[in-house]
FILOTI-523168 format. One line per field, with one value per residue (C-alpha): y, z, x; residue number from 1. Coordinates in Angstrom, 2 decimals. Layout:
N
north <- Y ...
up <- Z ...
east <- X ...
pos <- NUM ...
//
This chain:
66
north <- 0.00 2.30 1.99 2.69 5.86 6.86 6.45 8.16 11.26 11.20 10.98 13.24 16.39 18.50 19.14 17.63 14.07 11.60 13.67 14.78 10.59 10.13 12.83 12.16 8.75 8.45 11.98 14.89 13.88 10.54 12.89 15.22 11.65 10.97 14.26 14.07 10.82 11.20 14.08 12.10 9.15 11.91 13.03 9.72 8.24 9.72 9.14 5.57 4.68 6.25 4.57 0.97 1.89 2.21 -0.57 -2.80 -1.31 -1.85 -5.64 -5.88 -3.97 -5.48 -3.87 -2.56 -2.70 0.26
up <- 0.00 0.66 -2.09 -4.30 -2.29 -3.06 -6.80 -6.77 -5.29 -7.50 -10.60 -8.97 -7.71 -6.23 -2.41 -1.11 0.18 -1.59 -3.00 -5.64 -6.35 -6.41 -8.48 -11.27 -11.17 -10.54 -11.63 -10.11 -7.85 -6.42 -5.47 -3.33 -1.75 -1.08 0.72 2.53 3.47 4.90 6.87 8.30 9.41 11.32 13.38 13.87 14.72 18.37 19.64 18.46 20.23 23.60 23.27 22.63 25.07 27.73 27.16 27.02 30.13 31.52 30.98 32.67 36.18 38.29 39.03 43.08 43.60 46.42
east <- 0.00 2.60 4.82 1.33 0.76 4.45 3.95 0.95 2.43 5.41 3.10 0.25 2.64 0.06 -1.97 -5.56 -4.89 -7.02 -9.43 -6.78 -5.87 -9.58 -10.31 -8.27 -8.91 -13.15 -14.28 -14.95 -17.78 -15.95 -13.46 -15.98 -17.21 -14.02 -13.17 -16.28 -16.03 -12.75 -13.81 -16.77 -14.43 -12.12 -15.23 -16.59 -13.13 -12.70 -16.39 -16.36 -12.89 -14.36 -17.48 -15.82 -12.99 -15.83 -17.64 -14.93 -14.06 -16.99 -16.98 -13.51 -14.59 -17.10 -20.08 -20.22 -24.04 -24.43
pos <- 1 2 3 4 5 6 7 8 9 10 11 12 13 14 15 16 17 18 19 20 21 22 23 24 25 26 27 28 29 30 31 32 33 34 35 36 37 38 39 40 41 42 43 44 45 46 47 48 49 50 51 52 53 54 55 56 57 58 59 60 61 62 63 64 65 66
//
């Protein structure tokens, strides 16, 4: 994967992360998905980790019934 990423920026010389490998190679508009996308994942990424973080936490501590 990496030396495919290295490639592509050697033959694709130019700012904006995958949406500029997706552009030129799906179009215009799977380009815009892509950026989008990618900007969804980042937001999604930390609220998912603490939520599965916690519950596998959870399942490890007992529970003190007070």
């Amino acid at each position: 994967m990496r030396a495919g990423s290295d490639e592509a920026g050697r033959g694709l010389p130019s700012a904006g992360s995958l949406y500029t490998y997706n552009s030129r190679g799906l179009g215009r508009t799977g380009g815009f998905l892509t950026g989008w996308m990618m900007i969804a994942a980042y937001a999604l990424y930390a609220p998912a980790g603490i939520a599965l973080t916690s519950e596998y936490m959870s399942q490890l501590l007992p529970r003190r019934c007070t």
